[in-house]
C-alpha positions in Angstrom: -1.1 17.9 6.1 -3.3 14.7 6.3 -2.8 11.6 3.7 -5.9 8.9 3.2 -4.4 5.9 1.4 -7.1 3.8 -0.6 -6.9 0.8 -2.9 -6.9 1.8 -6.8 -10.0 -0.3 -8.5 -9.4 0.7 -11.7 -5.4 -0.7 -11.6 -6.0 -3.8 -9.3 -6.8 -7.2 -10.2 -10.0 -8.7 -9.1 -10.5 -10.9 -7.2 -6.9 -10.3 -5.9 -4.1 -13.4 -5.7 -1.1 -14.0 -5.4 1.0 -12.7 -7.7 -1.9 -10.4 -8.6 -1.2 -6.6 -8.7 -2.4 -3.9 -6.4 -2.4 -0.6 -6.5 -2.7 1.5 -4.0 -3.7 5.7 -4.5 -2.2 7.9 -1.6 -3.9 11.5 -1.3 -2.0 14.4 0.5 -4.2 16.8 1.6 -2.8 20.2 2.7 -5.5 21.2 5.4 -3.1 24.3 6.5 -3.5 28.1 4.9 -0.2 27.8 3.9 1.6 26.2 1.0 3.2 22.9 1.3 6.7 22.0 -0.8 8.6 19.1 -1.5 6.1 16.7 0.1 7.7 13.3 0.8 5.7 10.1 1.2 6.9 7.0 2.6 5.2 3.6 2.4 5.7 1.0 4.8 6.0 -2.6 2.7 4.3 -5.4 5.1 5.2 -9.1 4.3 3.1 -10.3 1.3 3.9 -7.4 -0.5 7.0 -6.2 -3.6 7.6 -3.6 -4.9 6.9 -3.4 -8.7 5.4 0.2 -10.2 7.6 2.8 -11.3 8.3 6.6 -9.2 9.5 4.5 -5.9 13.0 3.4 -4.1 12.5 1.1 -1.6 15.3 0.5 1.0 14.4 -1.5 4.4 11.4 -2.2 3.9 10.1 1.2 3.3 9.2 2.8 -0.2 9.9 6.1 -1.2 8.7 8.8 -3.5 11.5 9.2 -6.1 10.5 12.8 -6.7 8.5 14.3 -3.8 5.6 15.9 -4.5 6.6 19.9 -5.5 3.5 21.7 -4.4 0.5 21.4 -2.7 -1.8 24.7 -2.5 -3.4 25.4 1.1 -6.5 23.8 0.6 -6.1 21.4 -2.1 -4.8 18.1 -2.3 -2.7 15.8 -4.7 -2.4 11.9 -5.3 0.4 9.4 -6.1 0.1 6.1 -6.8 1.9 3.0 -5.8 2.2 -0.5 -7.3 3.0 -4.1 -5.7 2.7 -7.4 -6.7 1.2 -10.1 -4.1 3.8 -12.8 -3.3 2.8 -15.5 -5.2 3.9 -18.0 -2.3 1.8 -15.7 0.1 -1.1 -17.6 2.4 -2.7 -15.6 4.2 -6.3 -13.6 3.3 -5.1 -9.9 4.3 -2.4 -7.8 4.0 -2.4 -4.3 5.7 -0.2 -1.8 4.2 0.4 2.0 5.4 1.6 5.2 3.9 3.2 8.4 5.9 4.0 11.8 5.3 7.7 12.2 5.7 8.7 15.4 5.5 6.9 18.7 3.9 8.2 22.2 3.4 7.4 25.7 3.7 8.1 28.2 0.9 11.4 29.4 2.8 12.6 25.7 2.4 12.0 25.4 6.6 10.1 22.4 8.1 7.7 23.5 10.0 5.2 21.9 13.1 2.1 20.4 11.5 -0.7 21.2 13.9 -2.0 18.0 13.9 0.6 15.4 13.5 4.3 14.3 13.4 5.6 13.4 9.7 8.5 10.6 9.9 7.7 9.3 13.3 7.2 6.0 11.6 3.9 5.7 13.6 1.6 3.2 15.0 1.6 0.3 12.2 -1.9 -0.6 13.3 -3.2 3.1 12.9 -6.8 2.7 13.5 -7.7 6.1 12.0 -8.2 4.8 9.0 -9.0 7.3 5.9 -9.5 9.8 9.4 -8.0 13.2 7.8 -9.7 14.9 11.3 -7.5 13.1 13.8 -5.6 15.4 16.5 -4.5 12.7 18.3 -1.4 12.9 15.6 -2.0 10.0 13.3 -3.8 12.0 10.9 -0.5 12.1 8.5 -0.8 8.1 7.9 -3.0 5.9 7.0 -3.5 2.1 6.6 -5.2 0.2 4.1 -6.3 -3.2 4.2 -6.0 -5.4 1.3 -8.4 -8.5 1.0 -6.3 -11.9 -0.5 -8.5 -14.5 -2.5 -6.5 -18.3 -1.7 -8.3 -21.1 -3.6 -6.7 -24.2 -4.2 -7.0 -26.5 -7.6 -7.5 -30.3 -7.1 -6.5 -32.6 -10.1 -7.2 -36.5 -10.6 -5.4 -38.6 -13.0 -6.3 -42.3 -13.7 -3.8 -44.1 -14.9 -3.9 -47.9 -15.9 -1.0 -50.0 -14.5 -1.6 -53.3 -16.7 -1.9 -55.5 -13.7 -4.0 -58.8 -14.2 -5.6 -59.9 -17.7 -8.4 -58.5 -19.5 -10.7 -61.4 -19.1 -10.9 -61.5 -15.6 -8.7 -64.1 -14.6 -6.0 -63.5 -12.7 
């Protein structure tokens, strides 16, 4: 199994700010010849980032597919979706967020060795295989996305008259 996490154009505001929403689509692709069951997904929350879509627990830091995905035929692939709102007090300009594989079955309900990687390590944070579904180096079942933040800032000016002095001029 292999998972490419990208954002979601269609559901994310743009340009992206605080307290803007993101969503992120996560595709599981089986690359096996077998059948893959009761796929779980876990996403990694970095700071800067909640929770807010339906279909996820989060506990720690990490969001979880409510219902794992049920099937996945040996070549094909499916995609779940995941939604956060941007801090609004957040400052910085990127947020890098990352998705696993957690666990995957066979048809007999066993877990078996994925050639190419190891679901639920909680791998290297700063994957850089990104959208890399060829990987053998293991990292092949996560993937990172980063998110570009728009900060701007809003200066206001008020006058106000305080009354001091006459209107004439003289003081």
């Amino acid at each position: 199994l292999a998972l490419v996490k990208t954002i979601d154009a269609a559901g994310t505001d743009s340009p992206l700010l605080p307290g803007g929403t993101v969503v992120y689509n996560i595709e599981v692709f089986n690359q096996g010849n077998l059948d893959a069951y009761m796929i779980q997904v876990n996403d990694y929350i970095p700071t800067g980032l909640i929770l807010s879509g339906t279909g996820w627990t989060e506990s720690m830091g990490v969001a979880t597919l409510l219902n794992e995905i049920p099937f996945i035929e040996a070549g094909a692939s499916e995609v779940v979706s995941i939604e956060f709102t941007i801090d609004p007090n957040f400052m910085g300009t990127n947020i890098t967020n990352d998705a696993e594989i957690e666990s995957a079955e066979d048809v007999d309900g066993n877990n078996p060795t994925d050639e190419d990687s190891t679901p639920g390590d909680n791998g290297d944070p700063n994957d850089p295989n990104n959208d890399d579904t060829d990987a053998t180096d293991g990292s092949d079942d996560q993937d990172p996305e980063d998110t570009e933040i728009t900060q701007i800032f809003d200066l206001a000016l008020t006058k106000v008259y305080t009354g001091l002095g006459d209107i004439d001029g003289d003081m």
